[in-house]
C-alpha positions as CSV (number, residue, x, y, z in Angstrom):
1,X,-11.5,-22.6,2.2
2,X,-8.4,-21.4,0.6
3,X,-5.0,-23.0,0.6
4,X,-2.6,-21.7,2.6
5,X,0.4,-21.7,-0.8
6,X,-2.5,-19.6,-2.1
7,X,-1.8,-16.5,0.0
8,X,2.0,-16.4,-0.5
9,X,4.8,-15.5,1.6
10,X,4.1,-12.2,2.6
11,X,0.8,-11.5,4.5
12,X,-0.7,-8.4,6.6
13,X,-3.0,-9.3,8.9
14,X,-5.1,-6.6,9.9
15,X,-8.3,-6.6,12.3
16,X,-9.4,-4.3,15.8
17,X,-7.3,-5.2,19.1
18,X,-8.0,-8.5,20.7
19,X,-9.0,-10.5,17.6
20,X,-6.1,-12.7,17.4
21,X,-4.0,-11.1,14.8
22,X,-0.4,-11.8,17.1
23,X,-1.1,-15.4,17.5
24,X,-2.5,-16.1,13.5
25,X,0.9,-14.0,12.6
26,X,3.3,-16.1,15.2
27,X,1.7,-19.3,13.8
28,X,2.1,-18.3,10.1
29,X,5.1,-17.6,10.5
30,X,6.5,-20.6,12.1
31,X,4.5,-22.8,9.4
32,X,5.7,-20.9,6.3
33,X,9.6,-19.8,8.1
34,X,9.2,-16.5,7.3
35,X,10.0,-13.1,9.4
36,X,7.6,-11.6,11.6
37,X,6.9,-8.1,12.4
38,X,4.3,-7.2,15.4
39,X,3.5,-3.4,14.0
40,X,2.8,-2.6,18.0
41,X,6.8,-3.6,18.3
42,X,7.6,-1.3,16.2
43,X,4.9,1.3,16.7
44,X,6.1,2.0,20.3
45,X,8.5,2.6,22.9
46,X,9.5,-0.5,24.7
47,X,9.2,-0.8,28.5
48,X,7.2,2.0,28.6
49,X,2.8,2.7,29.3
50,X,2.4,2.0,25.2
51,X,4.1,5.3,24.3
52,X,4.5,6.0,21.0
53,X,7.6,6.2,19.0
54,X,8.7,8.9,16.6
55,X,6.0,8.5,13.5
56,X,9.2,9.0,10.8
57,X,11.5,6.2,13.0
58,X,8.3,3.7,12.6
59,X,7.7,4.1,9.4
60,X,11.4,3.9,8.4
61,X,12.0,0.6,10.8
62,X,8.5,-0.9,8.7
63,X,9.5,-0.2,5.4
64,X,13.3,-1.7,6.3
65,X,11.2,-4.9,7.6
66,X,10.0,-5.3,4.0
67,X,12.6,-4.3,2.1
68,X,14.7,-7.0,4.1
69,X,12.7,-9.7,4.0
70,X,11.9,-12.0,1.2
71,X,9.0,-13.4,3.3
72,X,7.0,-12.0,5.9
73,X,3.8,-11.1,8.4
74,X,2.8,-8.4,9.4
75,X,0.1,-7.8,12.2
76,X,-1.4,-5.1,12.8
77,X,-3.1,-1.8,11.5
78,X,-1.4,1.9,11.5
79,X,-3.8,2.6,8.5
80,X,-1.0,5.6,7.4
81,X,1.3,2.9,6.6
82,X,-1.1,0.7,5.4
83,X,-1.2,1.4,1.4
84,X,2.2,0.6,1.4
85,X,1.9,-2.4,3.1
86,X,-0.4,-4.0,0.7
87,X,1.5,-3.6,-2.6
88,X,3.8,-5.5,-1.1
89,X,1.7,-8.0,0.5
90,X,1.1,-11.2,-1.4
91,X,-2.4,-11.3,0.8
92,X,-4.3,-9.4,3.7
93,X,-6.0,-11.4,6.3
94,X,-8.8,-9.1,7.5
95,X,-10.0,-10.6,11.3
96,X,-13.5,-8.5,11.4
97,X,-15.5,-9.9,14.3
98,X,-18.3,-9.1,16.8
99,X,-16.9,-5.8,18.4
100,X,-18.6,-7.1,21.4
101,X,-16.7,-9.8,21.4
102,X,-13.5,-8.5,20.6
103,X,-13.5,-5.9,24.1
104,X,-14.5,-9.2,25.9
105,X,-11.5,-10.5,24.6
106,X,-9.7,-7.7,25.5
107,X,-11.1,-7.6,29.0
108,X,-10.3,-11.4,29.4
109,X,-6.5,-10.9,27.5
110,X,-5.7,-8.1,30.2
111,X,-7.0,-9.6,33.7
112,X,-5.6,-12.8,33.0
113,X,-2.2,-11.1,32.3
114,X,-0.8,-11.4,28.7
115,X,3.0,-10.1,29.3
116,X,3.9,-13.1,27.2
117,X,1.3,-12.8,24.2
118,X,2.7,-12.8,21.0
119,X,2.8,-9.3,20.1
120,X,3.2,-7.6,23.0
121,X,5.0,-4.9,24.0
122,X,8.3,-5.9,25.4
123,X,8.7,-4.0,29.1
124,X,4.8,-2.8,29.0
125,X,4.5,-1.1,32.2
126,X,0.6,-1.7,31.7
127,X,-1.9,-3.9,29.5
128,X,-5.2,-2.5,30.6
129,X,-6.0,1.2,28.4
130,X,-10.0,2.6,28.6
131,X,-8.7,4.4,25.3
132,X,-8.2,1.2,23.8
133,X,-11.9,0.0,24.8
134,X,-13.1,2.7,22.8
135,X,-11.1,2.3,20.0
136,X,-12.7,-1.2,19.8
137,X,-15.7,-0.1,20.1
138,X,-16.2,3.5,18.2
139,X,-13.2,3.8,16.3
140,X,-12.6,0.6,14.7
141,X,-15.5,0.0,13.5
142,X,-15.4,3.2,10.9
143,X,-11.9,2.1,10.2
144,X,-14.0,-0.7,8.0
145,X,-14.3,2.0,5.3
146,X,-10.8,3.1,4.6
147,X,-9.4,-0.6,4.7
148,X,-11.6,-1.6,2.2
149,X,-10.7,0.9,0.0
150,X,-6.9,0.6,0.1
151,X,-7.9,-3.1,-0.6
152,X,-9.6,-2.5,-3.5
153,X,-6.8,0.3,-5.0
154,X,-4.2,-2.0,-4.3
155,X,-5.7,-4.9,-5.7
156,X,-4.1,-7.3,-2.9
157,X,-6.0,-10.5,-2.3
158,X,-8.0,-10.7,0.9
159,X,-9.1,-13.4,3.0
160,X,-11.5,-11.4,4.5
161,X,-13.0,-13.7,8.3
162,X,-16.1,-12.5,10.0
163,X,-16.0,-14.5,13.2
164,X,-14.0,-16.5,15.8
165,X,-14.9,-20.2,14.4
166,X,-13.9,-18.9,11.0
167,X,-10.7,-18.2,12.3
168,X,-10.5,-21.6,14.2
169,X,-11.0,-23.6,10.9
170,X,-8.3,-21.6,9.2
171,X,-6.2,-22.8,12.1
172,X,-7.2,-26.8,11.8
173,X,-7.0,-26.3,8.1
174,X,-3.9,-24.6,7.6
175,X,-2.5,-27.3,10.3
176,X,-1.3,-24.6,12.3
177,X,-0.2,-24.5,15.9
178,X,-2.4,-22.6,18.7
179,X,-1.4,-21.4,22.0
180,X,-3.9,-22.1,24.7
């Protein structure tokens, strides 16, 4: 197990949809009373069908995040803003889990309604996507490559969890707080 002072104070936390990257970052960031940045936020238009926003107006709003903040997590991917991410980061998280798993997740998050999940969209005229369910399951998994490499070129520590009850024991041994 590592220590949570052993990560620092500013952490990406990367991983497919539906692996619990918005409520690890809202937790984190409440334990360590640092700014959070949900890249999904930033990534898209609010109050709209997850449209997204102007690709320069992203990246400029995620690079002002951490150039502002002394402290921070970030959640989420947007692997073309990822390298710069990471030398920044003091850490990645990496939530890599069952891709099974994760769309059942996904399935679950958007039937029982998730309007008020950490990370959401604010104003999301929908949850549910098909495109997304593919991304899970086709997409994300080749993404494995890429993130591993910009891990290794940047040299940024990794806590790298494989499963669900990993993540759970992070969570009891970190002391942090969990939504139900």
């Amino acid at each position: 197990m590592i220590f949570l002072n052993d990560l620092g104070k500013k952490i990406c936390i990367i991983g497919p949809s539906s692996v619990g990257k918005s409520t690890l970052a809202k937790a984190l960031a409440e334990k360590l009373q640092v700014s959070i940045c949900h890249l999904d936020q930033i990534a898209h238009v609010p109050g709209t069908n997850w449209q997204p926003r102007d690709e320069e107006l992203f990246r400029k709003d995620h690079d002002r995040f951490i150039a502002e903040n002394s402290g921070w997590i970030i959640e989420g991917n947007y692997s073309f803003l990822m390298k710069e991410r990471f030398l920044n980061a003091t850490a990645v998280i990496w939530l890599d889990f069952n891709v099974r798993g994760s769309v059942l997740r996904y399935l679950l998050r958007t039937w029982k309604g998730s309007a008020s999940r950490p990370g959401n969209l604010p104003g999301a005229t929908g949850q549910f996507s098909w495109s997304l369910v593919k991304y899970i399951i086709f997409k994300a998994p080749k993404n494995r490559v890429k993130y591993r490499e910009f891990i290794a070129e940047t040299k940024v520590p990794l806590l790298y969890l494989s499963s669900f009850n990993e993540l759970k024991k992070y969570f009891r041994f970190w002391q942090l707080e969990r939504e139900n």
